[in-house]
N, C-alpha and C positions, 0 to 999 in steps of 0.2 A: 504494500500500500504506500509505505513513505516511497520508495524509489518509483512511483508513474505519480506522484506527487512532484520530486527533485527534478523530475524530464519534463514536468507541465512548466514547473515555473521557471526550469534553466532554459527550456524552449522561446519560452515568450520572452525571457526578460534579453538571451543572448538574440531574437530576431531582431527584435525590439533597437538594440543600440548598434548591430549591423545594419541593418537599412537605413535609419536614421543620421549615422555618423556618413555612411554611403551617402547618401543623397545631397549631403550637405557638403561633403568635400567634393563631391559630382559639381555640384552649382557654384562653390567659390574657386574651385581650380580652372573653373573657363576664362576666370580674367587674367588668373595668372600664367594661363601657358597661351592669353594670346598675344598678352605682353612679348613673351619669351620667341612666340611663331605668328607672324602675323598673318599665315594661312588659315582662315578660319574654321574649313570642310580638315585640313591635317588637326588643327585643335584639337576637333568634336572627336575626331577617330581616337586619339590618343586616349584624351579624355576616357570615354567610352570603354578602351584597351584597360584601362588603371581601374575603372569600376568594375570592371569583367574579372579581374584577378584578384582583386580588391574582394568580393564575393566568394568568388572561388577556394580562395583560401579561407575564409572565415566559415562557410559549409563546410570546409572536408576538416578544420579543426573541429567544429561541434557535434561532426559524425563520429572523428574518434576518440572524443573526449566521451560521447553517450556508449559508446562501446566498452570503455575500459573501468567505466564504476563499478565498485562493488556494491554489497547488500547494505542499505541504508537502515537500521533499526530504532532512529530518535527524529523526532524533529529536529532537535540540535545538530545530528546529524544530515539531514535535507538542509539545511541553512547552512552551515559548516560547507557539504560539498558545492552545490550552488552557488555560491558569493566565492569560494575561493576559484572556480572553471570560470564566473563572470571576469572575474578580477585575470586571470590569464586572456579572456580576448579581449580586454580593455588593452593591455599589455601589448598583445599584438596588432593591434589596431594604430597605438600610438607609434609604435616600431614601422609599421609599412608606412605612416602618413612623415614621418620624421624621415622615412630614408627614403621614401619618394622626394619631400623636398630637398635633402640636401644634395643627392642627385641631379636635379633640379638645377640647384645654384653653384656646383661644380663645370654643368654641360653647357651654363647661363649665354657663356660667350659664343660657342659652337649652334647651340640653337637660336640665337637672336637673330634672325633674318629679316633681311631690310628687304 
């Protein structure tokens, strides 16, 4: 019972700040890489490329993060594993968005096209 309790709310709560964080870097990264390309159709592709892997990876962490739990017997235990798997794709979330930008500001000169 606790563990299809732990996969209801680690489901909702880890779709919930993947799409959300998704969307929202989808929408503020178009200004910044039109800045950087001023091709607008190459933008949107790229864009679009970042949000596609962006997803990708954050689905195939939460399939085998739902694989590898064991047998939950408290609530403490459902809150305990929950919050600590949220707190990992928080983690990697800030890690693809921090090494997409600094990649980003490494490639700045190479991709700035006039």
């Amino acid at each position: 019972m606790f563990n299809i309790i732990s996969y209801i709310l680690f489901l909702c709560i880890s779709s919930y700040i993947t799409v959300d964080v998704g969307r929202r870097c989808f929408n503020s990264g178009k200004v910044y890489l039109e800045y950087l390309i001023k091709d607008k159709d190459f933008c949107l592709t790229v864009n679009r490329i970042l949000l596609g892997s962006y997803y990708l990876v954050n689905l195939g962490y939460i399939a085998l993060s739902l694989s590898s739990w064991g047998n939950i017997a408290s609530l403490e235990d459902v809150l305990i594993t929950v919050f600590t798997r949220v707190g990992y794709i928080i983690l990697i979330l800030c890690f693809l968005h921090f090494t997409n930008i600094f990649t980003l500001y490494i490639l700045r000169k190479k991709l700035t096209i006039k």
